[in-house]
mmCIF file of the C-alpha atoms, coordinates in Angstrom:
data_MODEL
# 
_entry.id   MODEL 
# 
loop_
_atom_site.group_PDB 
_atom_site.id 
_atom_site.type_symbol 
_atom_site.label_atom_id 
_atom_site.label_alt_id 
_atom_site.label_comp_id 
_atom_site.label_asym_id 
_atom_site.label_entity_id 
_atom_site.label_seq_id 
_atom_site.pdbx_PDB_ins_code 
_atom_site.Cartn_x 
_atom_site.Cartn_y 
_atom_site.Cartn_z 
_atom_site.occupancy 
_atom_site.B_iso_or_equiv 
_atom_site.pdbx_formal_charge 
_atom_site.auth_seq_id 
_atom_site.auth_comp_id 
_atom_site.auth_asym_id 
_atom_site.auth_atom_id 
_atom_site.pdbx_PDB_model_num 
ATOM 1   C CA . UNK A 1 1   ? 12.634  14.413  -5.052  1.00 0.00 ? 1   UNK A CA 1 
ATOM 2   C CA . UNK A 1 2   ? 10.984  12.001  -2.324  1.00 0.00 ? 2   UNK A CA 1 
ATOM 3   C CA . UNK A 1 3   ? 7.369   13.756  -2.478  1.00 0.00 ? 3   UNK A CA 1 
ATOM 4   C CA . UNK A 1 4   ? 4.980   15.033  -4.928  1.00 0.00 ? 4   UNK A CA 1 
ATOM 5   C CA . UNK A 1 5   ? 1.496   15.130  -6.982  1.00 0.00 ? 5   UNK A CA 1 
ATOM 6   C CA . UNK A 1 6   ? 0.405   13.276  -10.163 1.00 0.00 ? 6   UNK A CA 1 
ATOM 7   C CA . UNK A 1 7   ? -1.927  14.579  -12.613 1.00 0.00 ? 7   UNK A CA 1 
ATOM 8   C CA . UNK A 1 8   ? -3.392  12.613  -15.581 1.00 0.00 ? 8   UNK A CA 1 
ATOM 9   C CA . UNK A 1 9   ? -6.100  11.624  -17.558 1.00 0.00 ? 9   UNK A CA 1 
ATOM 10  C CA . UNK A 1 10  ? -7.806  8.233   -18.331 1.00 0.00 ? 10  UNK A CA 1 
ATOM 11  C CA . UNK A 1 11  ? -9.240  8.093   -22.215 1.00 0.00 ? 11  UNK A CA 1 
ATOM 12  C CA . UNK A 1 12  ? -12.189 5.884   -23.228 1.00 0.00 ? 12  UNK A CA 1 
ATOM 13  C CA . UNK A 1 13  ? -9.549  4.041   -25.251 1.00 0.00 ? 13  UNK A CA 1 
ATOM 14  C CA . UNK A 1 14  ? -10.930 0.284   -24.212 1.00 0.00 ? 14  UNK A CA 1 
ATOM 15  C CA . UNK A 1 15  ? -14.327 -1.324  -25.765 1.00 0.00 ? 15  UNK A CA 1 
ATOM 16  C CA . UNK A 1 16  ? -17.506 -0.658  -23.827 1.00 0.00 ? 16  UNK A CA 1 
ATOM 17  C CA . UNK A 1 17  ? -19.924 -2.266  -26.671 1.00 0.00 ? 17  UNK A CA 1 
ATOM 18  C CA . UNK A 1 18  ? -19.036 -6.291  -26.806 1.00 0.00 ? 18  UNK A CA 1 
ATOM 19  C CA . UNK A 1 19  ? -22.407 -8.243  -26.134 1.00 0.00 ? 19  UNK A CA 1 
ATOM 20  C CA . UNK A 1 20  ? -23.945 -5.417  -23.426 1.00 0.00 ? 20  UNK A CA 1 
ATOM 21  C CA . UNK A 1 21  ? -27.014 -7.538  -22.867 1.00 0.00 ? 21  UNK A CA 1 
ATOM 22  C CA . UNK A 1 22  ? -24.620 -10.561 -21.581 1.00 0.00 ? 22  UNK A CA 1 
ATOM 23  C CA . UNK A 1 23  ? -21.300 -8.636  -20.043 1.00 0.00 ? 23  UNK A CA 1 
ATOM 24  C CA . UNK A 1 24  ? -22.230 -5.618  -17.731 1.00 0.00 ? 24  UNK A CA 1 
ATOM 25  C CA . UNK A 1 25  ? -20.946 -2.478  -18.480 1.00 0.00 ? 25  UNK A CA 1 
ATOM 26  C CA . UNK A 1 26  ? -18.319 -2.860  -14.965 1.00 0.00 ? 26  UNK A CA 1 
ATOM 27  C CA . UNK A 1 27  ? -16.548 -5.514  -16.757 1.00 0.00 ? 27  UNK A CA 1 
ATOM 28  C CA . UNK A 1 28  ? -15.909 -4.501  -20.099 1.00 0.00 ? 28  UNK A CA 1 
ATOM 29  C CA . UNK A 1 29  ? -12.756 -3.822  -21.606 1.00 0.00 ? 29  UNK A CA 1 
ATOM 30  C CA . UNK A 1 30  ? -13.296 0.024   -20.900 1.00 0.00 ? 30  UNK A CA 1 
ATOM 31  C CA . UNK A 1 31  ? -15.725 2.321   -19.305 1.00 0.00 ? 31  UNK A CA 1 
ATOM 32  C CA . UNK A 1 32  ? -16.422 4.895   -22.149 1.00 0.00 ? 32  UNK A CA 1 
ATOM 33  C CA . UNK A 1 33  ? -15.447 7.552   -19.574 1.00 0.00 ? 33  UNK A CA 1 
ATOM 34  C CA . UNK A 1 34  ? -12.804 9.892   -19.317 1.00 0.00 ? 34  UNK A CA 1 
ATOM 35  C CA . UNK A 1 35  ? -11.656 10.254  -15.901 1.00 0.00 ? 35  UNK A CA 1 
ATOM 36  C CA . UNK A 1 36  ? -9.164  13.158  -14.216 1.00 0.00 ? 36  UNK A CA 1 
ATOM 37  C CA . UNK A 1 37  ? -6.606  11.115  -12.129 1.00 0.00 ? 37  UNK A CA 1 
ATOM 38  C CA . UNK A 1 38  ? -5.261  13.465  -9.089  1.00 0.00 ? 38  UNK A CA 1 
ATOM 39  C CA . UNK A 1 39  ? -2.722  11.790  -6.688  1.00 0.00 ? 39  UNK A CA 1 
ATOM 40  C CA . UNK A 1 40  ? 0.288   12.351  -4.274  1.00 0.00 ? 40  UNK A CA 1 
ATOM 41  C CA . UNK A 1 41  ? 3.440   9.982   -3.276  1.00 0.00 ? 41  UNK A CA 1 
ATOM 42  C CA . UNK A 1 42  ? 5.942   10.174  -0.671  1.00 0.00 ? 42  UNK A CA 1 
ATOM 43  C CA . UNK A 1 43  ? 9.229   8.164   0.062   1.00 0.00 ? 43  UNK A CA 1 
ATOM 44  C CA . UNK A 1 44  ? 12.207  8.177   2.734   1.00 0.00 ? 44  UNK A CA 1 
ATOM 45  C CA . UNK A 1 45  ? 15.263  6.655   3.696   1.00 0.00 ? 45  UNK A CA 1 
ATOM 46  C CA . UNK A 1 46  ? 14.223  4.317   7.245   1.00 0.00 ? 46  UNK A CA 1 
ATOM 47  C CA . UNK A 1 47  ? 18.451  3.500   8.400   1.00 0.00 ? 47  UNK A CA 1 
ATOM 48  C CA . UNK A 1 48  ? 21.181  5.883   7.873   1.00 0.00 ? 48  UNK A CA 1 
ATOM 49  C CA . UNK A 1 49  ? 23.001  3.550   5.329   1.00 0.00 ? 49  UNK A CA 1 
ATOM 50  C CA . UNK A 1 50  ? 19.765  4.088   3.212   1.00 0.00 ? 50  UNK A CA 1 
ATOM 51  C CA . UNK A 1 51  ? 19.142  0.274   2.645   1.00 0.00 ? 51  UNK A CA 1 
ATOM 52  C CA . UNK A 1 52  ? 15.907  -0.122  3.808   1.00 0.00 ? 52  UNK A CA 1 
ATOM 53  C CA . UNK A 1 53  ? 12.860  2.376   3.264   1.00 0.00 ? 53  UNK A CA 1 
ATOM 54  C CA . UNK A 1 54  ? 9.227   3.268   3.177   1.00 0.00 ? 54  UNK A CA 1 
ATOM 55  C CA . UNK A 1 55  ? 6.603   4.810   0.696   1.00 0.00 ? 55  UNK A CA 1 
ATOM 56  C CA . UNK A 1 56  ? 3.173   6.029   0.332   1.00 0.00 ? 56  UNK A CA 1 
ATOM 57  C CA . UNK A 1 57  ? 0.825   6.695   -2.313  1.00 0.00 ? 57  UNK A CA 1 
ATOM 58  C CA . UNK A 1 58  ? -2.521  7.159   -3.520  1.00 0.00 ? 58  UNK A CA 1 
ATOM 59  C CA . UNK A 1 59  ? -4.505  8.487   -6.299  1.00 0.00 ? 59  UNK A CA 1 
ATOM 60  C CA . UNK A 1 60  ? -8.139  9.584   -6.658  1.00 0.00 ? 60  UNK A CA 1 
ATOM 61  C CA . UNK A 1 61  ? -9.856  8.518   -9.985  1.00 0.00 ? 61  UNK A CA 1 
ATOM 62  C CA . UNK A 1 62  ? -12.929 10.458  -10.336 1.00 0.00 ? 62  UNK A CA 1 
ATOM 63  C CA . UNK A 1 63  ? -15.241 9.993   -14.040 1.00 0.00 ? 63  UNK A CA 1 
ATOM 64  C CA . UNK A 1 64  ? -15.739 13.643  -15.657 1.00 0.00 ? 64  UNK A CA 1 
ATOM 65  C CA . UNK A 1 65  ? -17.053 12.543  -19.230 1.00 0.00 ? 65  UNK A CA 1 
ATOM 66  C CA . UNK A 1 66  ? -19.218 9.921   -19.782 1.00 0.00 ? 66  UNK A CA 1 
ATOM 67  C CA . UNK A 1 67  ? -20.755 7.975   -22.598 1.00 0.00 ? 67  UNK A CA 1 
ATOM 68  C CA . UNK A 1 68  ? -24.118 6.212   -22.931 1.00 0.00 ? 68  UNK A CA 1 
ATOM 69  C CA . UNK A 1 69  ? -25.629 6.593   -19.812 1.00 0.00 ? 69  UNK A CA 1 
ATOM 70  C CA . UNK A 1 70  ? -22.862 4.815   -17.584 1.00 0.00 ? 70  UNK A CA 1 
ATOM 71  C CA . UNK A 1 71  ? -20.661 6.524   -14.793 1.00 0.00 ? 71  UNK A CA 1 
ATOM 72  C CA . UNK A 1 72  ? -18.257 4.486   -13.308 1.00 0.00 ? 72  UNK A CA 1 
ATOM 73  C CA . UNK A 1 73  ? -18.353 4.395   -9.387  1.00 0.00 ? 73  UNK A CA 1 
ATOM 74  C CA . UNK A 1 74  ? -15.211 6.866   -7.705  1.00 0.00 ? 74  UNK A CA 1 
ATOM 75  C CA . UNK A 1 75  ? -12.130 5.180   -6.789  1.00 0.00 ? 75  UNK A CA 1 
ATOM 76  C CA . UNK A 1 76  ? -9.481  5.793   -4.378  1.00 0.00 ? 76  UNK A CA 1 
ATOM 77  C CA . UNK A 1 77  ? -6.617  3.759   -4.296  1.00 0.00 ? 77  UNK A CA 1 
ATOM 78  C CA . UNK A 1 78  ? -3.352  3.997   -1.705  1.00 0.00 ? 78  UNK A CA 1 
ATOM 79  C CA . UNK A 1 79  ? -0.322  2.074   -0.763  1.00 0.00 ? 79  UNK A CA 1 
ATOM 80  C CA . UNK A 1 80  ? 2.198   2.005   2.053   1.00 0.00 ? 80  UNK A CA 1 
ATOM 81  C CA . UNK A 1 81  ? 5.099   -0.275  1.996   1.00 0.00 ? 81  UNK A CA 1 
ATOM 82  C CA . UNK A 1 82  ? 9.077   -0.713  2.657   1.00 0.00 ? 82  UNK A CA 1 
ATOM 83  C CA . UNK A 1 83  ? 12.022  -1.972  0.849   1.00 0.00 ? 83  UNK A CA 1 
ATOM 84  C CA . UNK A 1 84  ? 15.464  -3.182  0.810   1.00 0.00 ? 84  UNK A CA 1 
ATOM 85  C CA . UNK A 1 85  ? 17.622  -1.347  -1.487  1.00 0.00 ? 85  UNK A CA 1 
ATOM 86  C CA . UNK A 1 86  ? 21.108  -2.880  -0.474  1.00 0.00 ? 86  UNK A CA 1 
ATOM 87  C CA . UNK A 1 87  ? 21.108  -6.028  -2.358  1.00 0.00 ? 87  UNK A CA 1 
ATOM 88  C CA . UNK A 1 88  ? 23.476  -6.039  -5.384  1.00 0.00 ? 88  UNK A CA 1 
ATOM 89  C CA . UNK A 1 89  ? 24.521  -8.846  -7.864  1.00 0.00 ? 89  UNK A CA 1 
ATOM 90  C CA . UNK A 1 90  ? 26.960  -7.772  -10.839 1.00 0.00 ? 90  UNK A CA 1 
ATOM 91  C CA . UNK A 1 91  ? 25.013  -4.280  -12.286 1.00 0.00 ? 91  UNK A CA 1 
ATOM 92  C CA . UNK A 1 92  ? 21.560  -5.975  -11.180 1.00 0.00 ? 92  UNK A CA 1 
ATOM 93  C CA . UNK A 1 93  ? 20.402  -4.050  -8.161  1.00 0.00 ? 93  UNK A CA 1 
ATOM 94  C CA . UNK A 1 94  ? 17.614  -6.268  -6.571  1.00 0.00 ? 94  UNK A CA 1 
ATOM 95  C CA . UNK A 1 95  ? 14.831  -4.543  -4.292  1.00 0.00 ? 95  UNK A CA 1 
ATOM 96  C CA . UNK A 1 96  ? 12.861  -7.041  -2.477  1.00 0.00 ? 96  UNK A CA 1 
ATOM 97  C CA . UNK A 1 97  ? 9.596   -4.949  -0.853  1.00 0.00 ? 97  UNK A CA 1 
ATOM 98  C CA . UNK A 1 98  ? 5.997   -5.457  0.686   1.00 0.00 ? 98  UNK A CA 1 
ATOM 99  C CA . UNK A 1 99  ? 3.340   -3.692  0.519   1.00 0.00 ? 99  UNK A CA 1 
ATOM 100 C CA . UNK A 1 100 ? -0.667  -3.257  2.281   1.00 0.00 ? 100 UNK A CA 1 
ATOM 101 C CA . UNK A 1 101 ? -3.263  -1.663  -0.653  1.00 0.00 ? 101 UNK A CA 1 
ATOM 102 C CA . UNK A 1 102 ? -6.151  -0.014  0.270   1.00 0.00 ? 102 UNK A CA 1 
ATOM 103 C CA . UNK A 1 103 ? -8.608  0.721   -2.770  1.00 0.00 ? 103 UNK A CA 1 
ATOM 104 C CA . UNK A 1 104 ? -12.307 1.667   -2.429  1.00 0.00 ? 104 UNK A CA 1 
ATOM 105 C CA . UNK A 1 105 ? -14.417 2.550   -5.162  1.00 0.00 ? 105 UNK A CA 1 
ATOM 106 C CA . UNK A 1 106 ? -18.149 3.872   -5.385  1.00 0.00 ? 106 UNK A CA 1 
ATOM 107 C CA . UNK A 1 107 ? -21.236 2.160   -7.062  1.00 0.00 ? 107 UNK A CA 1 
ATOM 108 C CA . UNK A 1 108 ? -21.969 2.820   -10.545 1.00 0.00 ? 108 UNK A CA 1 
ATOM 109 C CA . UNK A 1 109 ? -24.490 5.450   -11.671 1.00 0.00 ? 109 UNK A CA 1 
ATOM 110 C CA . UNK A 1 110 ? -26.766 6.096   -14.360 1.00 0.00 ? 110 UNK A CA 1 
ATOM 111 C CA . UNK A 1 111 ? -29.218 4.902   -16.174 1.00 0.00 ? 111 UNK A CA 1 
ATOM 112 C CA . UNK A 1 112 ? -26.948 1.702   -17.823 1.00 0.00 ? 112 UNK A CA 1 
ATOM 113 C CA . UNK A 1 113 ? -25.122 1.042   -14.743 1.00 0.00 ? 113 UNK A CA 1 
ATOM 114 C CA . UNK A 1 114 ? -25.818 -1.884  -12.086 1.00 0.00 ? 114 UNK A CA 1 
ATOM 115 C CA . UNK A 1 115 ? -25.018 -0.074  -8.767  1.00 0.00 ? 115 UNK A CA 1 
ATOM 116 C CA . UNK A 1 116 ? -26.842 -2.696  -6.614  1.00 0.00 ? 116 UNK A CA 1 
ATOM 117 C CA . UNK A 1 117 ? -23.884 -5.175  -8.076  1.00 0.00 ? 117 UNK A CA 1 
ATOM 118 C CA . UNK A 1 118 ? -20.854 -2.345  -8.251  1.00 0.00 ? 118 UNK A CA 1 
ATOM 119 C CA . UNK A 1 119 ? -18.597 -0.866  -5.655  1.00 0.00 ? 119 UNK A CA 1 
ATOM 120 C CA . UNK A 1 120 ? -16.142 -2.534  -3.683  1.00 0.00 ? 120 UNK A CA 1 
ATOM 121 C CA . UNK A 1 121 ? -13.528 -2.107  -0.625  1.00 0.00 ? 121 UNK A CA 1 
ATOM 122 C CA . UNK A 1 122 ? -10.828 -4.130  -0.458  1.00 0.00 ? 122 UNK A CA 1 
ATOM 123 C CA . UNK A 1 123 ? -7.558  -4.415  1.635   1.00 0.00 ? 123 UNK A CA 1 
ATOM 124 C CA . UNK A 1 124 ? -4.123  -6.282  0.320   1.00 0.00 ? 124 UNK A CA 1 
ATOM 125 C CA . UNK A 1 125 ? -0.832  -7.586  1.410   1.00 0.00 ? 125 UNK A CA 1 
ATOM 126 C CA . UNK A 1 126 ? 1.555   -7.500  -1.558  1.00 0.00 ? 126 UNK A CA 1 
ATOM 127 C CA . UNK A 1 127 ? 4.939   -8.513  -1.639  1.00 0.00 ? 127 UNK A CA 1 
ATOM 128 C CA . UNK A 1 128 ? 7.463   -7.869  -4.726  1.00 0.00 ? 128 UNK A CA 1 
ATOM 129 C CA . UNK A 1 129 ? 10.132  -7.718  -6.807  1.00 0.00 ? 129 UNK A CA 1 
ATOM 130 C CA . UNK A 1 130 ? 11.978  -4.720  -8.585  1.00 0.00 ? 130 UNK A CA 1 
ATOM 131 C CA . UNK A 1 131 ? 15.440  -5.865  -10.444 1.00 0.00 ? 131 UNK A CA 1 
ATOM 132 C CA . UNK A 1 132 ? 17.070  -2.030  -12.257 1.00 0.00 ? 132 UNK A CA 1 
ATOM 133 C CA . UNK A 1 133 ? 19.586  -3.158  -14.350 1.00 0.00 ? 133 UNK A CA 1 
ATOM 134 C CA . UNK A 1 134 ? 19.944  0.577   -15.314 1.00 0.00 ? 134 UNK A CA 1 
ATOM 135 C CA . UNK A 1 135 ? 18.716  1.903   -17.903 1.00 0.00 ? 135 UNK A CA 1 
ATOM 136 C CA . UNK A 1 136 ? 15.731  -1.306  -17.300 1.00 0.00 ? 136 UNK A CA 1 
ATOM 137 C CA . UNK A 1 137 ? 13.614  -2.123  -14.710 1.00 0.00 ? 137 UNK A CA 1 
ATOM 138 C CA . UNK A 1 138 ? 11.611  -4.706  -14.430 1.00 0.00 ? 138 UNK A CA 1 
ATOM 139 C CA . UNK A 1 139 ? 8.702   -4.682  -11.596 1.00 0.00 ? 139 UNK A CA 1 
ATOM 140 C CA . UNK A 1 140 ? 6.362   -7.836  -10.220 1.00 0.00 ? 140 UNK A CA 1 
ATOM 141 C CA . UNK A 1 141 ? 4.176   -7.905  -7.191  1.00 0.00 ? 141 UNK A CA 1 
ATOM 142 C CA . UNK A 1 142 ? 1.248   -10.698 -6.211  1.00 0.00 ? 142 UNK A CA 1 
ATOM 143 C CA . UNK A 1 143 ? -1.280  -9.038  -4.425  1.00 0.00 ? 143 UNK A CA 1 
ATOM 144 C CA . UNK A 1 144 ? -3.175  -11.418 -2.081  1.00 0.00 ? 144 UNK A CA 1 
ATOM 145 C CA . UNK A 1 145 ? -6.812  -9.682  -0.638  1.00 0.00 ? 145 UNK A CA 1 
ATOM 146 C CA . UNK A 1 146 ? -6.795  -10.006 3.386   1.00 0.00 ? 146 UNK A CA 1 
ATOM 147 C CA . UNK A 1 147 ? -10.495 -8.427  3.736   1.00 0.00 ? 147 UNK A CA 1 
ATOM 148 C CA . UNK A 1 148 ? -13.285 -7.090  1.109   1.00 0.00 ? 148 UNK A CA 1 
ATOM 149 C CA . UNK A 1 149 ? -16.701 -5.687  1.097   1.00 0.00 ? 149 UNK A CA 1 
ATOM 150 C CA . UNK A 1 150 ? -18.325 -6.152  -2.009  1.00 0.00 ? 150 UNK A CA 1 
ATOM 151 C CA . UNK A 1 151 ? -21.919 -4.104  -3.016  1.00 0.00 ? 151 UNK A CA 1 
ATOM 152 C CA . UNK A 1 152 ? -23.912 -6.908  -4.166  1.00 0.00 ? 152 UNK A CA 1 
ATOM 153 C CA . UNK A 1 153 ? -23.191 -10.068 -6.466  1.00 0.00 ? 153 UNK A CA 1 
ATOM 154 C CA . UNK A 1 154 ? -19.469 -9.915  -7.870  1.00 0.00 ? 154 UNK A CA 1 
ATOM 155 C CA . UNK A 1 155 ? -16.773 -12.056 -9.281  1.00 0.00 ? 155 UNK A CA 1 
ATOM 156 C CA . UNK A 1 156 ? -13.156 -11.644 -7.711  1.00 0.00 ? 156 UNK A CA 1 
ATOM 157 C CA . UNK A 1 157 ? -9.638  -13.028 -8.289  1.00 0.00 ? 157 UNK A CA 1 
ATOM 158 C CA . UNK A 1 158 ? -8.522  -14.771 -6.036  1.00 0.00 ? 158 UNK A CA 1 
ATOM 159 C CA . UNK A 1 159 ? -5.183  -12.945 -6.305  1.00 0.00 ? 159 UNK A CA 1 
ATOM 160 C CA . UNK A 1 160 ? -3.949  -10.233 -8.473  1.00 0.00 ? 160 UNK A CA 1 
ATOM 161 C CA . UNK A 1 161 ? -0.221  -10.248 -10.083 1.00 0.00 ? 161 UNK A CA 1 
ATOM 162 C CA . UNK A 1 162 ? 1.119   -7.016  -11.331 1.00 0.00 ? 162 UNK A CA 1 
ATOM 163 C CA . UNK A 1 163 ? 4.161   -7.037  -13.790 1.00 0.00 ? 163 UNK A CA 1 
ATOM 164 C CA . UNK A 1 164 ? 5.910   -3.782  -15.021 1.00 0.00 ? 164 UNK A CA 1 
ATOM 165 C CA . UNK A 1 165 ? 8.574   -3.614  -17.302 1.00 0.00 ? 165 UNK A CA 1 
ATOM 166 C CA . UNK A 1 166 ? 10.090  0.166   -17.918 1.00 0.00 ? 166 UNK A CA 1 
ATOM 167 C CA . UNK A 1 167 ? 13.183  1.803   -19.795 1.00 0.00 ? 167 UNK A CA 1 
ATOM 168 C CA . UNK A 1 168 ? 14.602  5.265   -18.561 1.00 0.00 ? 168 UNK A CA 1 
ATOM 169 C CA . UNK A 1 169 ? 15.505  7.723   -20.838 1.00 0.00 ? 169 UNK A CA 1 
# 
């Protein structure tokens, strides 16, 4: 399959109650909210020999239940990128790739949100790793923001680093 949809659902699982009258409700551990993730992805070969290719994805994270007054903003996140597939050491297949992130997400609502200081649009260049030593794979990526527009006072990384380590069954 090189295209298709992703369903799924985000559970208030992470702390939204540590100190609220010092840490604002954007920055907790979790939300309180239970959001419906909907999303799509796409992939092809871009040579014959199938080395190098592209993919696209994105996913739509949209708040349905909420606790104590506090609805996240909407987010939308996507991804374009290519990759080299024909690098191979012993059974270690290594897939050098890079990547440009678009996310964008709404301001906060209700009455314990902050939306004056939440909200965000953001653009980054991310190059990465992916080494499948089958049935493992282990994923990294450092993802370095090019240009942002951020609602109000916020604190940012700098950078982000991403690492992802999966077994196939």
């Amino acid at each position: 399959m090189s295209a298709g949809i992703t369903f799924g659902l985000k559970l208030p699982t992470g702390s939204h109650l540590f100190a609220p009258e010092i840490v604002d409700r954007d920055t907790q551990l979790g939300t309180g909210s239970t959001d419906i993730l909907l999303g799509g992805f796409d992939h092809g070969d871009l040579t014959k020999d199938g080395n190098w290719g592209w993919f696209a994805q994105l996913q739509l994270d949209v708040p349905a239940l909420i606790q104590a007054q506090y609805r996240p903003g909407l987010e939308l996140d996507t991804a374009a990128g290519i990759d080299f597939k024909g690098l191979v050491l012993g059974r270690v297949h290594i897939v050098p790739l890079a990547q440009v992130i678009f996310s964008e997400r709404t301001s906060d609502s209700d009455a314990a949100a902050d939306p004056a200081n939440t909200g965000y649009q953001r653009l980054l260049l991310a190059p990465g790793l992916e080494l499948d030593i089958h049935p493992v794979k282990l994923y990294a990526d450092v993802e370095f923001p090019v240009w942002q527009h951020l609602t109000g006072n916020q604190l940012v990384a700098p950078l982000l680093v991403k690492v992802s380590l999966s077994y196939m069954f």
